[in-house]
FIDRENPA-193623 format. One record per residue (C-alpha): x, y, z; residue in three letters. Coordinates in nm, 3 decimals. Example, Ala and Ser with C-alpha at 12.3 -4.5 7.8 and 13.67 -1.06 7.14 Angstrom:
BEGIN
(pt (1.230 -0.450 0.780) ALA);
(pt (1.367 -0.106 0.714) SER);
END
This chain:
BEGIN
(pt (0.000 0.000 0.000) UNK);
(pt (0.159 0.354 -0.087) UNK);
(pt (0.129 0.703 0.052) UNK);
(pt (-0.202 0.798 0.026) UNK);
(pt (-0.246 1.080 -0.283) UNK);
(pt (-0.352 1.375 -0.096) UNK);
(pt (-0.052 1.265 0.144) UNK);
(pt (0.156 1.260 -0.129) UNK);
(pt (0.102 1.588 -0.248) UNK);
(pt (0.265 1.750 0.057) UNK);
(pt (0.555 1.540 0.140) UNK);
(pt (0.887 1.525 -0.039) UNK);
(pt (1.000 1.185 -0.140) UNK);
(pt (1.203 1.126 0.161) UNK);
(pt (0.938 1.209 0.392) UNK);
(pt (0.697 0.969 0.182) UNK);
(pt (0.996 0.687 0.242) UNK);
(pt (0.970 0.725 0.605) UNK);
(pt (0.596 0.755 0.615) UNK);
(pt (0.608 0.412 0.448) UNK);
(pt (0.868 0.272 0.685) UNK);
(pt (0.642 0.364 0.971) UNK);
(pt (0.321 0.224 0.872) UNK);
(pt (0.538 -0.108 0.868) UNK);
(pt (0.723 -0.043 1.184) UNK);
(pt (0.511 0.171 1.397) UNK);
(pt (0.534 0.005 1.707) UNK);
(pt (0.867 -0.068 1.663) UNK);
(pt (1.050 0.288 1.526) UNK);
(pt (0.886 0.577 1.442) UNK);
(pt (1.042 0.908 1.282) UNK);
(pt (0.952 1.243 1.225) UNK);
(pt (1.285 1.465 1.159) UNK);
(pt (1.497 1.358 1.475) UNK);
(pt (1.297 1.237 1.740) UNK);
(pt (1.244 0.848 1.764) UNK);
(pt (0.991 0.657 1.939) UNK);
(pt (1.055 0.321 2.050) UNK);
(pt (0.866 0.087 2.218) UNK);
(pt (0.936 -0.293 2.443) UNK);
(pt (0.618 -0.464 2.446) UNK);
(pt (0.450 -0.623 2.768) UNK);
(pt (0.186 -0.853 2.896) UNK);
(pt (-0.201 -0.825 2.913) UNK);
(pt (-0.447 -0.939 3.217) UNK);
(pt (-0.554 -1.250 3.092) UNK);
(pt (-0.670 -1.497 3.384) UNK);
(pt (-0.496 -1.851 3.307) UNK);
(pt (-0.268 -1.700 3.041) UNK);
(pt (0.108 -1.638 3.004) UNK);
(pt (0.229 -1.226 2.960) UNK);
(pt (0.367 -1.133 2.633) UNK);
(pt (0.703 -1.172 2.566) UNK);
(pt (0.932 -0.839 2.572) UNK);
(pt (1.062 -0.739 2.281) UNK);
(pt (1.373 -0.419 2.246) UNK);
(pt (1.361 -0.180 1.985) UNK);
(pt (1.604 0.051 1.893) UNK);
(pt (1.525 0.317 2.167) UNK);
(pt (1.453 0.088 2.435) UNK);
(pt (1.628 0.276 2.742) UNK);
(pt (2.004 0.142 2.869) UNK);
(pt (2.096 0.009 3.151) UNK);
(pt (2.288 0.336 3.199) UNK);
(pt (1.994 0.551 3.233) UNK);
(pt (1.794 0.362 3.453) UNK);
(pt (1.849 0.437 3.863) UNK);
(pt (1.762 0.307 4.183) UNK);
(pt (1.379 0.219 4.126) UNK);
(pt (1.269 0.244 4.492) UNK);
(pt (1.419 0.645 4.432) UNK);
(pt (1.093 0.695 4.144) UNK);
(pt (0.768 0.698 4.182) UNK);
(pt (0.523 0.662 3.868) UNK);
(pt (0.283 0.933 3.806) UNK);
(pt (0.002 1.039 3.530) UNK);
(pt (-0.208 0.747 3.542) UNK);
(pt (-0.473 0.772 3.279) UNK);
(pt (-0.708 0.465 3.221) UNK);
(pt (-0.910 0.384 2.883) UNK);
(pt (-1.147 0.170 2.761) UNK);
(pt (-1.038 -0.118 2.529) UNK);
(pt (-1.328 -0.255 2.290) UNK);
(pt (-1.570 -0.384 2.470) UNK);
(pt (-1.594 -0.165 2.851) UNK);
(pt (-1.712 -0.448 2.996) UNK);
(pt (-1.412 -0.669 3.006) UNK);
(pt (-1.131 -0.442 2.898) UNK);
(pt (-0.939 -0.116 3.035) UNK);
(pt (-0.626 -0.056 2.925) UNK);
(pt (-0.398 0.133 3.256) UNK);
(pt (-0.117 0.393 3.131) UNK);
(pt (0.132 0.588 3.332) UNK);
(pt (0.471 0.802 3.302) UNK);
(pt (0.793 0.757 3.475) UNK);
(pt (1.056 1.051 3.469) UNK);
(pt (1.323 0.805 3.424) UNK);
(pt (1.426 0.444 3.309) UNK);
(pt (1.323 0.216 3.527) UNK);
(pt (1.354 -0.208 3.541) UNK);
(pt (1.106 -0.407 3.449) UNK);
(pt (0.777 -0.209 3.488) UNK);
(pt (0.459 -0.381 3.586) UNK);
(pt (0.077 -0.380 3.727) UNK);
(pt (-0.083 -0.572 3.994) UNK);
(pt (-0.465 -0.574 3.990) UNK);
(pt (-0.690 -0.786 4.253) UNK);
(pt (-1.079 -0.744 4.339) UNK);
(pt (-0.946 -0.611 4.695) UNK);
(pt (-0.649 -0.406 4.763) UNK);
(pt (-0.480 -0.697 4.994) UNK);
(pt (-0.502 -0.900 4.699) UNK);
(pt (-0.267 -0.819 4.460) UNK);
(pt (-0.069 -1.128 4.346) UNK);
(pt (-0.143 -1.115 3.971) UNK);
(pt (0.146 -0.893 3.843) UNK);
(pt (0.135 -0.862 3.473) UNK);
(pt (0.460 -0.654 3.273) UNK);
(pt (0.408 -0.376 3.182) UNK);
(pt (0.471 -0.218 2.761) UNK);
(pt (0.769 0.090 2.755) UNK);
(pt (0.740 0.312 2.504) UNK);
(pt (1.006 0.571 2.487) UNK);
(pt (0.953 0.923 2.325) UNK);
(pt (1.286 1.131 2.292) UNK);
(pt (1.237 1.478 2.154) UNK);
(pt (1.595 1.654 2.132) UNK);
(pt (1.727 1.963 2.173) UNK);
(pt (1.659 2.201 1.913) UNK);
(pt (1.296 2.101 1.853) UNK);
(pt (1.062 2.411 2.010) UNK);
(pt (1.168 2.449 2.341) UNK);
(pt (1.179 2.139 2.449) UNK);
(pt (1.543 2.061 2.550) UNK);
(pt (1.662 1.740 2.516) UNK);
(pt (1.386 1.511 2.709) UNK);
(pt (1.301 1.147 2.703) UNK);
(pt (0.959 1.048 2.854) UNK);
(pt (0.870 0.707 2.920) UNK);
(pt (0.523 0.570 2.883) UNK);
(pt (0.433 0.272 3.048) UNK);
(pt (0.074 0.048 2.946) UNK);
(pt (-0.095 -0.242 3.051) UNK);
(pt (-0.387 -0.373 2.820) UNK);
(pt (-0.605 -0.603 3.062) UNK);
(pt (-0.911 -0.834 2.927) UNK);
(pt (-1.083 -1.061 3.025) UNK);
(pt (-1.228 -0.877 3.349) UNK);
(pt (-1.605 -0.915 3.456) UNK);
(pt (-1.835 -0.671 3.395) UNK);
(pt (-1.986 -0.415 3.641) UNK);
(pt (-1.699 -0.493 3.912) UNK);
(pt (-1.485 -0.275 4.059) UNK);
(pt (-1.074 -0.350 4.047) UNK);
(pt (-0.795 -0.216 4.255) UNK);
(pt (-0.463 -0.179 4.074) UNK);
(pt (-0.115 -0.058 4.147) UNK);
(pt (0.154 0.023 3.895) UNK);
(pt (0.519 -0.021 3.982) UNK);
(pt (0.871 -0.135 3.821) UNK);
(pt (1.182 -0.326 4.010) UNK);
(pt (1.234 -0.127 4.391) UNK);
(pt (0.866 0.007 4.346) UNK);
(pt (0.624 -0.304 4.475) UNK);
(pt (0.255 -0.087 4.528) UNK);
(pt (0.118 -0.434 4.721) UNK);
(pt (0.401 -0.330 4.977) UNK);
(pt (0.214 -0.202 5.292) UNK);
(pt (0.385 0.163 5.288) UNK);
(pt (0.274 0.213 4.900) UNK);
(pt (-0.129 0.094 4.888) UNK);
(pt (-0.167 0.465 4.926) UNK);
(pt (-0.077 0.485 4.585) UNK);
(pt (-0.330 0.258 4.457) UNK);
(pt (-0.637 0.294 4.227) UNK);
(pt (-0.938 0.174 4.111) UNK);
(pt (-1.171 0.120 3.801) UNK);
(pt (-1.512 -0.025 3.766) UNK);
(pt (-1.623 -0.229 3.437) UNK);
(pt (-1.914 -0.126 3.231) UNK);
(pt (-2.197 -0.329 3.365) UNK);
(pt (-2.318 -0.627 3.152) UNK);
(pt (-2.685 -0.499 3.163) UNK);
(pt (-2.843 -0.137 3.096) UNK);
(pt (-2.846 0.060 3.381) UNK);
(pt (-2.786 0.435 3.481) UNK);
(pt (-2.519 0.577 3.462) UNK);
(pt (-2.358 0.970 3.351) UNK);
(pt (-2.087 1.065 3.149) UNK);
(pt (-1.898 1.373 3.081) UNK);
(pt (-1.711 1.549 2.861) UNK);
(pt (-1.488 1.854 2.704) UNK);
(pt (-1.242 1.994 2.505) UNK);
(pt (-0.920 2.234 2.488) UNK);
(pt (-0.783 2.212 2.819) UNK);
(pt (-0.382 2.239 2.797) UNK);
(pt (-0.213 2.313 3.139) UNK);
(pt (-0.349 2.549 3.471) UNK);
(pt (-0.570 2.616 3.726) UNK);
(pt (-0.925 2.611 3.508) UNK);
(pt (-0.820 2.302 3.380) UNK);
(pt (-0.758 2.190 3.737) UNK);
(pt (-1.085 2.306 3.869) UNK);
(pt (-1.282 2.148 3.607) UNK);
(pt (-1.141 1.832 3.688) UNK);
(pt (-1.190 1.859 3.988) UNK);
(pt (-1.592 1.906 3.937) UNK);
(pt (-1.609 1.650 3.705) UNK);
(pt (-1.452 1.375 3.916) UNK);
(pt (-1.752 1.515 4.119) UNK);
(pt (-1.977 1.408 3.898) UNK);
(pt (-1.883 1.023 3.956) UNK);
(pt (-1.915 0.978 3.556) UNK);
(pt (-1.806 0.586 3.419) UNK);
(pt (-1.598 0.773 3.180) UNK);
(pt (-1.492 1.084 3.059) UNK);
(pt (-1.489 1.213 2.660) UNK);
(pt (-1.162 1.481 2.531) UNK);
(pt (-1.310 1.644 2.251) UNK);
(pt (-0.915 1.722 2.104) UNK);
(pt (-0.663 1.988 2.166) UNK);
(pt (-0.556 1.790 2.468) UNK);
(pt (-0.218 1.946 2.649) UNK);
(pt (-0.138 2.236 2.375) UNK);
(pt (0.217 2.113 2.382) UNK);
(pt (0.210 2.228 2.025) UNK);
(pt (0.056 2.592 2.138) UNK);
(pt (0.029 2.690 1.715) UNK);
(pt (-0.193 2.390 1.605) UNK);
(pt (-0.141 2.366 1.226) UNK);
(pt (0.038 2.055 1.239) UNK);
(pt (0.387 2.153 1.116) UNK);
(pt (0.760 2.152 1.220) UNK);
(pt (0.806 2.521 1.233) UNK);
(pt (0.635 2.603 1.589) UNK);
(pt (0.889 2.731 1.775) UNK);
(pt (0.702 2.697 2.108) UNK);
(pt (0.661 2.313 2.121) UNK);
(pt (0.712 2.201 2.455) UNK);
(pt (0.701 1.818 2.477) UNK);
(pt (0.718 1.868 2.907) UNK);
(pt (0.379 2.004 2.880) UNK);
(pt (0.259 1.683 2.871) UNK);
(pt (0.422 1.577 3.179) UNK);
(pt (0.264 1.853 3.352) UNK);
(pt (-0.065 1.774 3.215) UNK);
(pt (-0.062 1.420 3.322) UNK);
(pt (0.001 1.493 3.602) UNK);
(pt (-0.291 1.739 3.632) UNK);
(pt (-0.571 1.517 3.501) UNK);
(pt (-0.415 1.197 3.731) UNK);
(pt (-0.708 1.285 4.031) UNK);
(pt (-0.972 1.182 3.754) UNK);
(pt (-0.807 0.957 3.502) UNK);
(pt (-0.623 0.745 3.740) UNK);
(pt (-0.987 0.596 3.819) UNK);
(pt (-1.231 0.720 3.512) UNK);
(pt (-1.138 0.609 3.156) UNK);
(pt (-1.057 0.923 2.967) UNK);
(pt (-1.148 0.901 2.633) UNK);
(pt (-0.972 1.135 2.380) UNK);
(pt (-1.047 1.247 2.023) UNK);
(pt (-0.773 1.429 1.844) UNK);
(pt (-0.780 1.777 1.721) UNK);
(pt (-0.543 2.040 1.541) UNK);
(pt (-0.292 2.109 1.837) UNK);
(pt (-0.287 1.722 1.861) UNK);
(pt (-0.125 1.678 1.554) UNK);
(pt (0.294 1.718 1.672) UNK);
(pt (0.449 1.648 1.331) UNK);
(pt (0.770 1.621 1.458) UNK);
(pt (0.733 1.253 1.578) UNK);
(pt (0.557 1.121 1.212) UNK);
(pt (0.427 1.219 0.917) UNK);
(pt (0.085 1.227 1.026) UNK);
(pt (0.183 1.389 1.373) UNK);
(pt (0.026 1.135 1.594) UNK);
(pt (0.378 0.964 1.703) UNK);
(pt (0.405 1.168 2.021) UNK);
(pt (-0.005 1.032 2.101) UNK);
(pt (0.076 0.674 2.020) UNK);
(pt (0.338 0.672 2.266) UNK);
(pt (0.079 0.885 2.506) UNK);
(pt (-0.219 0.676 2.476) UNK);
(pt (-0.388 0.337 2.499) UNK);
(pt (-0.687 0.361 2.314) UNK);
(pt (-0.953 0.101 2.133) UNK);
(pt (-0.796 0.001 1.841) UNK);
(pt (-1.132 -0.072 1.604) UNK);
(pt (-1.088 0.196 1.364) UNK);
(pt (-1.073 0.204 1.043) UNK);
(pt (-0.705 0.315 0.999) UNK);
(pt (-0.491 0.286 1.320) UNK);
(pt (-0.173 0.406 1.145) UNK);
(pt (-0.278 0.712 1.031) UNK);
(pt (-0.613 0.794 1.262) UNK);
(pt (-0.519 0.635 1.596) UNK);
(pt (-0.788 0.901 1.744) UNK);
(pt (-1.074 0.739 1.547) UNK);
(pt (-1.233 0.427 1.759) UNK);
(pt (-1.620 0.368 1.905) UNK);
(pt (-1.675 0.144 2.223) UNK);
(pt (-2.067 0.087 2.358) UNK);
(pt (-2.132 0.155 2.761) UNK);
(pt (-2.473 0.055 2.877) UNK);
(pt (-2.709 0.127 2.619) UNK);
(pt (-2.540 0.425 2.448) UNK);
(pt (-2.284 0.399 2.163) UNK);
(pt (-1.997 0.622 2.148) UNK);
(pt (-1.828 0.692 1.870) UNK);
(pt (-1.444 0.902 1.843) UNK);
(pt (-1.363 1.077 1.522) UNK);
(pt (-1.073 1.319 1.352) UNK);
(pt (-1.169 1.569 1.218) UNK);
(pt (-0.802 1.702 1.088) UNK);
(pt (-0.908 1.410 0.828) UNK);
(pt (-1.191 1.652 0.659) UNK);
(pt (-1.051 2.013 0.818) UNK);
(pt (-1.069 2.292 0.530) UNK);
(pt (-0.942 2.539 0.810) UNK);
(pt (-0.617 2.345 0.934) UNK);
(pt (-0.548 2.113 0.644) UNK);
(pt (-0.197 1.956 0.769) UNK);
(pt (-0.391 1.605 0.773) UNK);
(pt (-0.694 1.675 0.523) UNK);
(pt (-0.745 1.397 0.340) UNK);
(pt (-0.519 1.179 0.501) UNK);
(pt (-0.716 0.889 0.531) UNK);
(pt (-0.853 0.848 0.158) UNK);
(pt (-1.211 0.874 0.281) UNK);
(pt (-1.176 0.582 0.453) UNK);
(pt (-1.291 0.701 0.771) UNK);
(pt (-1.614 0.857 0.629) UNK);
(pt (-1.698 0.469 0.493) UNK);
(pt (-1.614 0.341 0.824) UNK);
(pt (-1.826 0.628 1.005) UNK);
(pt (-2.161 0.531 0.838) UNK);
(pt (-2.102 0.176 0.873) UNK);
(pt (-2.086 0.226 1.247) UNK);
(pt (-2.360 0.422 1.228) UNK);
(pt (-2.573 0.154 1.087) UNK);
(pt (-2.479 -0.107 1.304) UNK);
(pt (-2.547 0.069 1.605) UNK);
(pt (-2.870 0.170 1.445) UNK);
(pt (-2.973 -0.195 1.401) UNK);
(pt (-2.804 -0.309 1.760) UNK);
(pt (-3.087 -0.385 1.983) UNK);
(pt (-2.865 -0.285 2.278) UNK);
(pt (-2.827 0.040 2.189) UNK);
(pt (-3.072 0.318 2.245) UNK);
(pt (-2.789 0.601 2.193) UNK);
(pt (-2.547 0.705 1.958) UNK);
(pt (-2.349 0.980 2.071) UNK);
(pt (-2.046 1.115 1.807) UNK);
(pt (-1.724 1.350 1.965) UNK);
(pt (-1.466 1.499 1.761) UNK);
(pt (-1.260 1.825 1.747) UNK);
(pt (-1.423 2.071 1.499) UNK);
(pt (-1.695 2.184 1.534) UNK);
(pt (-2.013 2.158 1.265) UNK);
(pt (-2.197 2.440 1.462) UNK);
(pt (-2.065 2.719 1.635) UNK);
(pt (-2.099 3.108 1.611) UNK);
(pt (-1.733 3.152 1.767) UNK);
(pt (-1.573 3.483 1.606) UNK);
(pt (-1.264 3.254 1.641) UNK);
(pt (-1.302 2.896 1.450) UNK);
(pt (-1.690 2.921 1.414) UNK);
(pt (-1.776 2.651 1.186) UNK);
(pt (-1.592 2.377 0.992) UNK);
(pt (-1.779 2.333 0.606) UNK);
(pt (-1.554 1.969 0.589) UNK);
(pt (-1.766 1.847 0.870) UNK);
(pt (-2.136 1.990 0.730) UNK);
(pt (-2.011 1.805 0.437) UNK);
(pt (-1.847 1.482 0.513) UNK);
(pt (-2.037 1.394 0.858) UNK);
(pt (-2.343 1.569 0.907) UNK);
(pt (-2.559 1.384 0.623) UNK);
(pt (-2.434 1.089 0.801) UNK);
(pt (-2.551 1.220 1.196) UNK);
(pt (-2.886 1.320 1.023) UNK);
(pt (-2.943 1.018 0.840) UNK);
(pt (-2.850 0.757 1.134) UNK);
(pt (-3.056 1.024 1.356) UNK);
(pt (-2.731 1.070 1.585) UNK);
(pt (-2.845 1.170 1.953) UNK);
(pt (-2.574 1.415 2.038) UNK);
(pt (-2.298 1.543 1.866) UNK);
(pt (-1.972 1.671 2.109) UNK);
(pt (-1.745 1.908 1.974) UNK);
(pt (-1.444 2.097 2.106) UNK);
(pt (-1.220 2.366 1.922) UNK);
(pt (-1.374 2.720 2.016) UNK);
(pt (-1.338 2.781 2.365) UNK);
(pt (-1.678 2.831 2.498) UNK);
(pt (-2.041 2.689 2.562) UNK);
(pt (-2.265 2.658 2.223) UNK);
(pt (-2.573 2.478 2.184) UNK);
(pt (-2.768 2.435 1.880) UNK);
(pt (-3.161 2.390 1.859) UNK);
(pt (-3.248 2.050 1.672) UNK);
(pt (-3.108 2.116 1.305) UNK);
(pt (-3.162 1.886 1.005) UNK);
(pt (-3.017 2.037 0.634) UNK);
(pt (-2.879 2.363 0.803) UNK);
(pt (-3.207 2.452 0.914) UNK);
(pt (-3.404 2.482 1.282) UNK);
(pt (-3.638 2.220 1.251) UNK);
(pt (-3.729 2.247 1.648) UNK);
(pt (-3.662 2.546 1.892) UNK);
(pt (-3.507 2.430 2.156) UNK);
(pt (-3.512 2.606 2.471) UNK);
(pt (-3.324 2.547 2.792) UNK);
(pt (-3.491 2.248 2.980) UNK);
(pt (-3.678 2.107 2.633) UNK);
(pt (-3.694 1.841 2.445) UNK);
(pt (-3.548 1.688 2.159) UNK);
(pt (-3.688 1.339 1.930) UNK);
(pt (-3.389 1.297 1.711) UNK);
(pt (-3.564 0.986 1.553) UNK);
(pt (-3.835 1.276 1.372) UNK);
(pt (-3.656 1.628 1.501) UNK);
(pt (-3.300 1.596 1.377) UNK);
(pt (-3.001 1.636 1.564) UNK);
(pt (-2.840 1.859 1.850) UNK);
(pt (-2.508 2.029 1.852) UNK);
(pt (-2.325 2.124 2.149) UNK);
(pt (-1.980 2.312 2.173) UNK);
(pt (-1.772 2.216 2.478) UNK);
(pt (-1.427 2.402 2.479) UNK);
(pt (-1.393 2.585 2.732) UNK);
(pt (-1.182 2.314 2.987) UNK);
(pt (-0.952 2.550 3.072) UNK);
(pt (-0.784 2.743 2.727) UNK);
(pt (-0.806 3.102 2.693) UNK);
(pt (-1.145 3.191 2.601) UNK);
(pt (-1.279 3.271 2.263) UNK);
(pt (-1.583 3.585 2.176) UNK);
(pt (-1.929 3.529 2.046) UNK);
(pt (-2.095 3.805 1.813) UNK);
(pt (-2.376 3.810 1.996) UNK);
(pt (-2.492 3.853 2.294) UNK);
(pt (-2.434 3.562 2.603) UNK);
(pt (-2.794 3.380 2.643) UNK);
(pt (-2.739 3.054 2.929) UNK);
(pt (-2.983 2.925 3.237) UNK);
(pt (-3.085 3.186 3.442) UNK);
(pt (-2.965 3.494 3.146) UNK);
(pt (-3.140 3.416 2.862) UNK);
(pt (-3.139 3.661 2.560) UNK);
(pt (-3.258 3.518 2.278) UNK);
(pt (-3.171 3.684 1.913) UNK);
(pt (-3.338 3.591 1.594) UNK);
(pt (-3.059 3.530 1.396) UNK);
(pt (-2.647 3.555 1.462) UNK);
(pt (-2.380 3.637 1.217) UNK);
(pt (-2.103 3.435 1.178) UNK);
(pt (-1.843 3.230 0.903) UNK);
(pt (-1.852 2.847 0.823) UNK);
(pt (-1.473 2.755 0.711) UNK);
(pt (-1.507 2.629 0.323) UNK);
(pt (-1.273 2.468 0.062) UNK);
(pt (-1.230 2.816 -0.073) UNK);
(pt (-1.150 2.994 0.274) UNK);
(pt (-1.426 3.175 0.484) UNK);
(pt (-1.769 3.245 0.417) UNK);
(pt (-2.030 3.450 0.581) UNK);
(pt (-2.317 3.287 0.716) UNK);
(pt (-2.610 3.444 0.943) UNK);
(pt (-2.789 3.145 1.141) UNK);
(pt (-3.088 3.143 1.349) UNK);
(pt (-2.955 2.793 1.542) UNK);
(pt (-2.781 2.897 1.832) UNK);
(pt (-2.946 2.868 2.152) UNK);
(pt (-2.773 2.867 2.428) UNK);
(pt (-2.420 3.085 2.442) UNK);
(pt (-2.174 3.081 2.784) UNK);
(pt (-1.849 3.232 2.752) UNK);
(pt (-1.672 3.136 3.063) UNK);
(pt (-1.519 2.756 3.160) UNK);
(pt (-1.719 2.460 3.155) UNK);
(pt (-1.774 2.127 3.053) UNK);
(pt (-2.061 1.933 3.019) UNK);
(pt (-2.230 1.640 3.212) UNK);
(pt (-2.475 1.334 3.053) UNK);
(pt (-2.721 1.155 3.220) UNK);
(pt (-2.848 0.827 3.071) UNK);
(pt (-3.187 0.672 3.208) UNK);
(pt (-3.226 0.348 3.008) UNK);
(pt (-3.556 0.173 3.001) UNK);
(pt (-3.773 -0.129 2.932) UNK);
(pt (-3.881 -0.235 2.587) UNK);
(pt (-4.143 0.032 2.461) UNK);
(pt (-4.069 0.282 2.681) UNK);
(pt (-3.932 0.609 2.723) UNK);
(pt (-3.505 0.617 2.732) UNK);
(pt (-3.384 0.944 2.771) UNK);
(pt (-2.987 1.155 2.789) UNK);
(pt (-3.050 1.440 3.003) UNK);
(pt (-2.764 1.671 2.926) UNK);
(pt (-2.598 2.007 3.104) UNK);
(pt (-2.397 2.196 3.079) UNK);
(pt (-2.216 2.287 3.397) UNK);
(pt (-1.965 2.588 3.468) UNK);
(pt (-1.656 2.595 3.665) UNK);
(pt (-1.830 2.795 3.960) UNK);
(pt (-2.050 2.434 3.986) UNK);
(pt (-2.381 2.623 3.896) UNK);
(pt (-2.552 2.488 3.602) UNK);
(pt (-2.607 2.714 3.244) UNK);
(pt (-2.809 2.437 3.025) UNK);
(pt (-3.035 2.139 3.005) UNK);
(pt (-3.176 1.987 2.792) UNK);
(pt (-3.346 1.651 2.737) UNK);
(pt (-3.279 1.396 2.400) UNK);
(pt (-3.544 1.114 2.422) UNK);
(pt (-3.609 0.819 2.244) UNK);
(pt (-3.859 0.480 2.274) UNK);
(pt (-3.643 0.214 2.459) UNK);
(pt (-3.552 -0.056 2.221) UNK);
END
């Protein structure tokens, strides 16, 4: 298989010759200018089973680098779901250093700890001379465990040679995830995008883990370690430490709720490969049931309860940052509506919710609205009758009315209503985590403040560059940090199911609600 064409187009022929080497090698070596990423592969929880065998690449760290292990202490434990929720999590964490043989130990009680399972390195070096980075090595550590029951709760520790967690002076450092449930039942989820590093990042964590969702959604634009976000070598202020910093922020939530990313444009760090997701492959552990895992790692759907999820990149179809348009041939369009339908035709699943970076609907006087999105996806969310659609991208609250061909087809009012299965389908911006924040054009309208305008001028982002567009779809605006919390209430056969959604600010008062409702399947 070659470079795809619209790849092509922008690399030289050296750069095409290493973008072929790594879709061959990925796990193994992969290259972007001079900074490698190697990986030494570990074991999975599999009851009865034997770990995987470790295998050394190229950057696999030296005996010379490594120190006393009982002298480091991991940190940035993030937790994700593998394919199926109810029997797999995959556990990820960060050492500052080398360290020997790195493992997990996971029990149903935190005095039982005996299975110990290795643990997968993978080593990102970014040297000097690349942003301001310095020379710096960070060291990624995963553990993919299946096999676990469903709806129970699992302690875990994560540790390396001179770093036991079962020993009595470390279960403080334990942590704990529960399974998706094998039945329907209640549960909430939350979500948001463009957080990057500091203290309204912080706080909003701190509300969401709250919250008490199952998991949490990252609409893209995840650290901002790459603060220009157009997916090229020439940002001078790429900081590859940022990422240890935010890590460690997001640990108080992610160590125990599975945080869920989608890629967006300051995601893309091209100095690792030529699709810039080298530095996230290293980062992340992530369901691998996409339709192109080397060049859309971001792009993967899992199904919790009764409600579908599904993870997209839009870079792929981005007229406004094209660094990755067209990367994956259209593949990921074809592999879009074929989830679509099958979740459609599950008789599990009630909801299909869709995240992704850009946004289809937003009256921003930043990014406003991406035209590769209203073109690629949103014939797809209206014809599957897609429950919720999560964006990220302009930093602020937006939420749409019920919109099917550009146009209101339902007013939708703060604490109403919405029958995507004969309304259409509802659009909600969700990126203000913690970024600077954006402007609207019109006035703020939220719970509590309402001022409602006919009609609000602002751009949609075309193949041609901008173009002016006045819209009479946005409901609620909130410009001021926030994220936003979903309910699901499944129910029997025939019956009402509904996602109660809000949006909830960093003070902890509420500034939306709305319902989506559907019959129970």
């Amino acid at each position: 298989m070659g470079v795809p064409e619209k790849l092509a187009a922008r690399l030289s022929m050296a750069e095409q010759h290493e973008y072929l080497r790594s879709r061959f090698s990925r796990r193994t070596l992969i290259r972007g200018g001079a900074v490698t990423l190697g990986a030494v592969t570990g074991g999975a929880f599999v009851p009865g089973a034997t770990a995987r065998a470790t295998v050394p690449t190229q950057r696999a760290a030296s005996a010379v680098e490594r120190v006393d292990g009982s002298l480091v202490a991991p940190f940035g434990r993030h937790l994700a779901w593998g394919n199926d929720p109810r029997t797999e999590v995959s556990v990820s964490w960060q050492v500052p250093v080398a360290v020997k043989k790195p493992f997990i130990r996971v029990g149903a009680h935190p005095t039982d700890l005996s299975r110990r399972i290795d643990a997968e390195v993978r080593t990102l070096h970014t040297p000097a001379g690349v942003g301001a980075s310095g020379d710096h090595t960070q060291y990624y550590l995963h553990a993919k465990l299946t096999h676990l029951r469903p709806g129970r709760t699992y302690y875990y520790g994560v540790g390396h040679e001179g770093f036991d967690p079962a020993e009595p002076h470390l279960l403080g450092t334990l942590g704990t995830f529960t399974t998706a449930p094998a039945h329907k039942a209640p549960f909430t989820f939350t979500a948001f995008g463009d957080e990057g590093v500091g203290y309204h990042g912080l706080a909003n964590n701190a509300l969401i883990l709250g919250q008490n969702p199952a998991f949490h959604l990252h609409a893209g634009d995840i650290a901002y370690g790459d603060p220009a976000g157009q997916g090229k070598t020439g940002d001078t202020g790429f900081d590859s430490r940022t990422w240890d910093q935010f890590l460690h922020q997001t640990e108080s939530v992610a160590k125990q709720v599975p945080w869920m990313p989608a890629y967006g444009n300051h995601d893309m760090e091209a100095w690792y490969s030529p699709n810039g997701y080298g530095g996230e492959d290293a980062r992340w552990t992530l369901p691998d049931n996409g339709p192109d895992r080397e060049n859309l790692p971001g792009v993967y759907s899992f199904v919790y309860g009764n409600t579908a999820v599904i993870s997209l990149d839009a870079n792929d179809i981005s007229f406004e940052i094209p660094a990755n348009l067209g990367i994956s041939g259209g593949t990921q369009t074809t592999w879009l509506e074929a989830q679509l339908k099958r979740f459609r035709a599950a008789k599990d699943v009630d909801f299909v919710v869709v995240f992704f970076h850009h946004c289809a609907y937003c009256t921003s006087t930043a990014h406003a609205s991406e035209g590769g999105v209203r073109q690629e996806w949103v014939p797809l969310f209206e014809k599957y009758t897609v429950d919720l659609v999560i964006n990220g991208h302009n930093h602020q609250y937006e939420r749409t009315d019920v919109i099917k061909g550009g146009q209101v087809t339902k007013k939708l009012p703060i604490g109403g209503t919405a029958h995507p299965e004969t309304d259409g389908v509802v659009y909600v911006t969700a990126g203000a985590a913690g970024r600077g924040l954006y402007a609207f054009s019109a006035p703020d309208s939220y719970e509590g403040h309402e001022h409602e305008v006919d009609s609000v001028a602002s751009f949609v982002n075309t193949r041609d560059g901008k173009r002016n567009e006045t819209v009479a779809w946005s409901r609620v605006r909130y410009l001021d940090y926030s994220f936003l919390r979903v309910d699901v209430t499944p129910a029997e056969k025939g019956r009402r199911t509904t996602l109660t959604v809000s949006g909830i600010a960093e003070t902890g008062s509420r500034i939306d609600h709305f319902t989506v409702a559907r019959t129970a399947k």
